[in-house]
C-alpha positions in Angstrom: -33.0 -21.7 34.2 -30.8 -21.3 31.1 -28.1 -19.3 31.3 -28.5 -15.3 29.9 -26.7 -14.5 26.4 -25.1 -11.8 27.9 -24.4 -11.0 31.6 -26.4 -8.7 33.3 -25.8 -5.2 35.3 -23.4 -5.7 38.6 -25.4 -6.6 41.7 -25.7 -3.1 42.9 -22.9 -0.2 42.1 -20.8 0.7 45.0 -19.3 4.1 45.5 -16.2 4.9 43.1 -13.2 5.4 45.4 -12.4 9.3 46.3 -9.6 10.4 44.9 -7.2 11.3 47.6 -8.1 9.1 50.3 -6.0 6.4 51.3 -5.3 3.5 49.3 -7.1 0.5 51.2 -3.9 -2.1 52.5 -5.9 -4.9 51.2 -5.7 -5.5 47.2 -8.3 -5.8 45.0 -8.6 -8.8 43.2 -10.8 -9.9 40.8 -12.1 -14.1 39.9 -13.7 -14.5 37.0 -14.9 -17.7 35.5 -17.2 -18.7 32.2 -20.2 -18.3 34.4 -20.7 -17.1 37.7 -24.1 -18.3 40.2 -24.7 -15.4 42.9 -27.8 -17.8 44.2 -29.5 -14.8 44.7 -29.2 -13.4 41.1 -29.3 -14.5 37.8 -26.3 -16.8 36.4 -24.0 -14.7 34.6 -21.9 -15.6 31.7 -18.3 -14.2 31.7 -18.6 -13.0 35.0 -16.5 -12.3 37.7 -16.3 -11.4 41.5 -13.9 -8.7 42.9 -13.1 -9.4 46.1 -11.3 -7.0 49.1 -10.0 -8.6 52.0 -12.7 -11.2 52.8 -15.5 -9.2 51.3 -17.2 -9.1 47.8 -17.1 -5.6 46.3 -19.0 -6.7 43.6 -20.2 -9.2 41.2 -20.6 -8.6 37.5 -19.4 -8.9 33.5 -15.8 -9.4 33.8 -15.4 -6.3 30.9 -17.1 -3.9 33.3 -15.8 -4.7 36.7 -12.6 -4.8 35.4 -13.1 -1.2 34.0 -15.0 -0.1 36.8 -12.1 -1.3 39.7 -8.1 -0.8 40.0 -7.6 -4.8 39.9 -4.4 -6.2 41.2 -5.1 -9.4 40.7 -7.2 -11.5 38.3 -7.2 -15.2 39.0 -9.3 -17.0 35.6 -11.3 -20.0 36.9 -12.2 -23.2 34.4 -15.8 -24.0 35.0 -18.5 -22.3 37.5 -18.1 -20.0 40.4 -20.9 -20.4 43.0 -21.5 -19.3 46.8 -20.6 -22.2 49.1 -22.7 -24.7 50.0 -24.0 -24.2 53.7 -24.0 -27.6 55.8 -27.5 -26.9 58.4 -26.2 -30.2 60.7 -22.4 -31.6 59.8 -20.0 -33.5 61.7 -17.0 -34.5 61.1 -14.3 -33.0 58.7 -15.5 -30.2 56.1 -16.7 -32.1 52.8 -15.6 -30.0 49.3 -17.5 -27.0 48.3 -18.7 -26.5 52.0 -18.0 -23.1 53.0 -19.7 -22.6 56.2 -21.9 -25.1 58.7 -23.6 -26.0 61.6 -22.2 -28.0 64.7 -23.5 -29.6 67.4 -20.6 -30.2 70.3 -20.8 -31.2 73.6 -17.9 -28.6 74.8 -18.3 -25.3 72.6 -14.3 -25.2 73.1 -14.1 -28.2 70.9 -11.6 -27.3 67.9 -13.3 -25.4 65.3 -13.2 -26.9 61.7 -11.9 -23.3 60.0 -15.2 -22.3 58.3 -17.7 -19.8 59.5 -20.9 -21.4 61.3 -22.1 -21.8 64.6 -21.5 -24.4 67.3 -24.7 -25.6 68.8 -24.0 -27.2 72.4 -25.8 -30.1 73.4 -28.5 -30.3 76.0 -29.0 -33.3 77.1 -30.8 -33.3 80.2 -32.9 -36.8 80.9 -35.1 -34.4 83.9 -35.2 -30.6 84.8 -33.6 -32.2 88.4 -30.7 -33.5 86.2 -30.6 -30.1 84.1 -31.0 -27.6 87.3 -28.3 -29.1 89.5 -25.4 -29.7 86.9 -26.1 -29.0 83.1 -27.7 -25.8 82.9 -24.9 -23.5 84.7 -22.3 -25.8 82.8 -23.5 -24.6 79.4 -23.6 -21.0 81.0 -20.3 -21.0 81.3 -19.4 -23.0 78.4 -20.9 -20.4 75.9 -19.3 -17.4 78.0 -16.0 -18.9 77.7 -16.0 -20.3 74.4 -14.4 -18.4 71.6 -16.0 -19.7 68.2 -15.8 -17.6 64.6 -19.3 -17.6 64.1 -20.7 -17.8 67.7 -22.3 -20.6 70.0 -26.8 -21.7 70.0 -28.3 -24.5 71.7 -29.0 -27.9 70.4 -32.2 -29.1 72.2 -32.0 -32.7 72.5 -33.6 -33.0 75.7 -37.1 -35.3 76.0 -37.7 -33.0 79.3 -40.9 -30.4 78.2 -39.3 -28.3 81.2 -35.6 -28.5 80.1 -37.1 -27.6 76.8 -38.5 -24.9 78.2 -35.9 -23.4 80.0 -33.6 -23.8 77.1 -35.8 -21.6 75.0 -35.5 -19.2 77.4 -31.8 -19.0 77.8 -31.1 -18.9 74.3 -34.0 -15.6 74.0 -31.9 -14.2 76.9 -28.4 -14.6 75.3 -29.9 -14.2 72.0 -28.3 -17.3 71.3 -29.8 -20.0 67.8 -31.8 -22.5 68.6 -31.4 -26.6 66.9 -34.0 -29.1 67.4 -34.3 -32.6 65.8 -37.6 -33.6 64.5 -37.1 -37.3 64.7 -36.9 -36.1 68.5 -39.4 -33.9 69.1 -43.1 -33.1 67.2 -43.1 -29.5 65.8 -46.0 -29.0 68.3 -44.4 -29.8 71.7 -41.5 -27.6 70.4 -43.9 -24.6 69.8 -45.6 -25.1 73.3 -42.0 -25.2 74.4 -41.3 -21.7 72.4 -38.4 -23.2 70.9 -40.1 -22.8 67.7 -39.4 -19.1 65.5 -36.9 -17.4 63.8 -34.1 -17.8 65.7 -34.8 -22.1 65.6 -34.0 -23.9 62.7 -34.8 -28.2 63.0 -33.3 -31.2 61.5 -35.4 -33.5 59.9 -35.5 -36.7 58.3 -39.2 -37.8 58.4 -42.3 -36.8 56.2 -44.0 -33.6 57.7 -48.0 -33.9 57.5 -49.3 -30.5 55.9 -50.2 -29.0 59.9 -46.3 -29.3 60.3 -45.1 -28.2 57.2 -47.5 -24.9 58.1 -46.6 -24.5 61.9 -43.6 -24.4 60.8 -44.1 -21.9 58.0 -45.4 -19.5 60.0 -43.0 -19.8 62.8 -40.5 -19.0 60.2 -38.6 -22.2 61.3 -36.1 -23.2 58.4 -36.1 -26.8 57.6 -32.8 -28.9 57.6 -33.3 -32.1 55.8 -31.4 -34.6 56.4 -30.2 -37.0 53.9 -32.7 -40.2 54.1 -35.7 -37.1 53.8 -38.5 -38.5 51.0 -37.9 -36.5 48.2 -41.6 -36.0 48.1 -41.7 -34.2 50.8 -39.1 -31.7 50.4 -40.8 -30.6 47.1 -43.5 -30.1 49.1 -42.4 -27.6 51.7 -40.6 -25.7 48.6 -43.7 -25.5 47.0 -45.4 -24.3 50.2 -42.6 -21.7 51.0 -40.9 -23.0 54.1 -37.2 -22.4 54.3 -35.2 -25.2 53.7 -31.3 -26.1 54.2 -29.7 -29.4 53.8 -28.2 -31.0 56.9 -25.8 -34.1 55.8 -25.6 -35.1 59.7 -21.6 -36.2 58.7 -22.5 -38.6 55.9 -20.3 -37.9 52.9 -21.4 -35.7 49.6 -22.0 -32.0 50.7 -25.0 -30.5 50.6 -25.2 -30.1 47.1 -24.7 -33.9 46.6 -27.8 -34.1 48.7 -29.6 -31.6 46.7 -29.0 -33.6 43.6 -30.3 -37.1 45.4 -33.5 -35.6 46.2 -33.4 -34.2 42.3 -32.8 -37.5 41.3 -35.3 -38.9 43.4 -38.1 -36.9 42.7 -37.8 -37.7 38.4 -37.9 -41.4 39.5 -41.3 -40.8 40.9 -41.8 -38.5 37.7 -41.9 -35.0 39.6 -40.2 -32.3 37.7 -41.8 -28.6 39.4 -40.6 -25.9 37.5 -37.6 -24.4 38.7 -36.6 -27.5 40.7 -32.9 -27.2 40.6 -32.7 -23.3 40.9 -34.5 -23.7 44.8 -32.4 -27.0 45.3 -29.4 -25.2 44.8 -30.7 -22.2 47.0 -31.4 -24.8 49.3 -28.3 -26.0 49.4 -26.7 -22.5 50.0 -28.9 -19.7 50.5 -31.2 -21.9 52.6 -28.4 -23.2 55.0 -26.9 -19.4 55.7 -30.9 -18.5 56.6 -30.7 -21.4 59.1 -28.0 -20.3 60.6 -29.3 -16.7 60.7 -26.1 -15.7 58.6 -27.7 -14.3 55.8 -28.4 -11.2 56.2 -25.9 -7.9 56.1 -22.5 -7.2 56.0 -20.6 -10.6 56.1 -23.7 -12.7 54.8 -23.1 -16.2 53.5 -25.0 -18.4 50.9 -24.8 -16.1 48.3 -22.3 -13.8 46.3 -22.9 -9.5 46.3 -21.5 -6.2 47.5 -20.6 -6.8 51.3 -20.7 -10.4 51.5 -18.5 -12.6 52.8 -16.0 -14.4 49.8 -17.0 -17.5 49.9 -17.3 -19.4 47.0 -16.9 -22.6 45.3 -15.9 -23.3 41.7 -17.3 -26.4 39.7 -16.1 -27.8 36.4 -19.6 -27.3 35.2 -20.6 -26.0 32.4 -23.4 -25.9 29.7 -26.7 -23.7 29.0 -28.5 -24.5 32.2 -26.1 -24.0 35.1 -28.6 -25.5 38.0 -28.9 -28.6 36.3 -25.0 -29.1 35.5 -24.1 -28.0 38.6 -26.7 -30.5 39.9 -25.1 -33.7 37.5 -22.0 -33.6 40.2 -19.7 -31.2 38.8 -16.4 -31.8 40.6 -15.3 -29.0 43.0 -12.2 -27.7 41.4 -11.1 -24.8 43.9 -12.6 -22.9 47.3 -12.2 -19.1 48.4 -12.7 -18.6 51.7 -12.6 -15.2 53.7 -10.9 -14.0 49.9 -8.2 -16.9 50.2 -7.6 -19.5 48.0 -8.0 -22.2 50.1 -7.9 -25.5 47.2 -7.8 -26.0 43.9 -5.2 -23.4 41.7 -7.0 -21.0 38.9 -5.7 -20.7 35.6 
């Protein structure tokens, strides 16, 4: 998508402050940049993001939200400001532009990287005798106890059709997220399990026949794939409207980086879909926070608007189509996080 001439309207006007009421003890701050991506709007050019405490107010032209707000603060960005990428299955340390992801721990009171996400304890239980008499009221009391920023699901990586069972049911009962690993398990056993729905999102580095791609669909399963995925494939289930994230299962890159291998591999076997690196990009940020069920409401991730949580990313990128030069491995040059600066230094 090239980017717009001029920017657009703000993403939704908030209330004007009252006169008379109390000040708010957080300052208002506003980061602007050459472009700004929302992911769920339009790229804007001279846009900006003003940001209270660790929420977005608003995103918008720079002129007008600077008008429109009692800015503080302005810190100028070089390059492109974009929601943070949303890792669906990491491990080991936060890669750059990574702003929130998925876990999978064996003890939920495992120190937690920093970033928002959820910790997915492991079930490993070989037989529902293994899994009644020792696992299952250990992770009971695992998730009870533990004290994670974004929360604790289960990661089903039991073989057990009981165990998978049961685990469905706990995590309905606690309304706790579900994980599950395709190379594992067959989307079908998992449905007939009831792991399977909205709640459940799988890891996946194999081909999905079309019955897959659709159970899954319909479930309203999102899709993590993982970094070896055929590029092939993942078109497909964008084409077909599954939800997909990218899960880099600790290999190096980001999820971006793998957004722009599977770009890269699908021209080599000369598929170019229209629109290809606007979804990739979602993929990579929007998709990952529905994954994790995080993108909804006050607090959402993947994407930058009124009442979302500030996170963002900037990239020296630049040019006429942002998806595509954000795609051609634009460096990370800074991180917000929760309306910090957490790297890089703005102009």
């Amino acid at each position: 998508m090239p980017l717009a001439t001029r920017a657009g309207p703000m993403l939704g006007r908030p209330a004007r402050p009252r006169p008379g009421r109390r000040r708010p003890s957080a300052p208002v701050v506003l980061h602007s940049a050459p472009i700004v991506l929302p992911v769920s709007a339009a790229p804007l050019r001279d846009g900006a993001v003003v940001v209270r405490g660790d929420r977005v107010l608003q995103v918008g032209a720079r002129a007008e939200l600077l008008a429109y707000f009692p800015v503080e603060t302005e810190h100028r960005w070089p390059g492109m400001i974009v929601a943070g990428a949303v890792d669906a299955c990491a491990a080991g340390a936060p890669e750059p532009g990574v702003t929130a992801r998925a876990t999978v721990v064996r003890d939920p009171h495992e120190p937690a990287a920093g970033l928002p996400g959820i910790a997915y304890v492991e079930v490993r239980s070989a037989a529902e005798e293994e899994w009644e008499s020792r696992e299952r009221d250990a992770v009971i009391t695992a998730i009870h106890e533990a004290d994670r920023p974004g929360g604790c699901g289960l990661a089903a990586r039991t073989r057990d059709p009981q165990v998978l069972e049961d685990v469905a049911v706990l995590a309905r009962t606690f309304g706790l997220r579900l994980l599950a690993d395709l190379d594992a398990h067959a989307p079908v056993a998992l449905d007939e399990a009831g792991v399977l729905g909205p709640l459940c999102h799988v890891i996946c580095s194999r081909p999905l026949d079309p019955g897959e791609r659709k159970l899954l669909r319909l479930r309203r399963t999102a899709v993590a794939v993982g970094p070896a995925h055929p590029a092939a494939d993942v078109l497909a289930l964008l084409e077909e409207g599954n939800v997909v994230a990218f899960g880099c299962l600790g290999l190096p890159g980001g999820p971006l980086a793998l957004a722009a291998d599977v770009r890269r591999r699908a021209r080599e076997l000369g598929l170019r879909p229209r629109g290809l690196d606007r979804r990739l990009v979602a993929a990579a940020t929007l998709g990952g926070a529905r994954a994790l069920g995080m993108d909804q409401g006050a607090g959402r991730i993947g994407t930058l608007g009124p009442g979302a949580r500030a996170d963002f990313v900037v990239h020296d990128a630049r040019g006429r189509y942002p998806y595509a030069a954000l795609l051609a491995g634009a460096p990370c040059a800074g991180t917000v996080l929760g309306g910090a600066i957490v790297a890089g230094a703005p102009e």
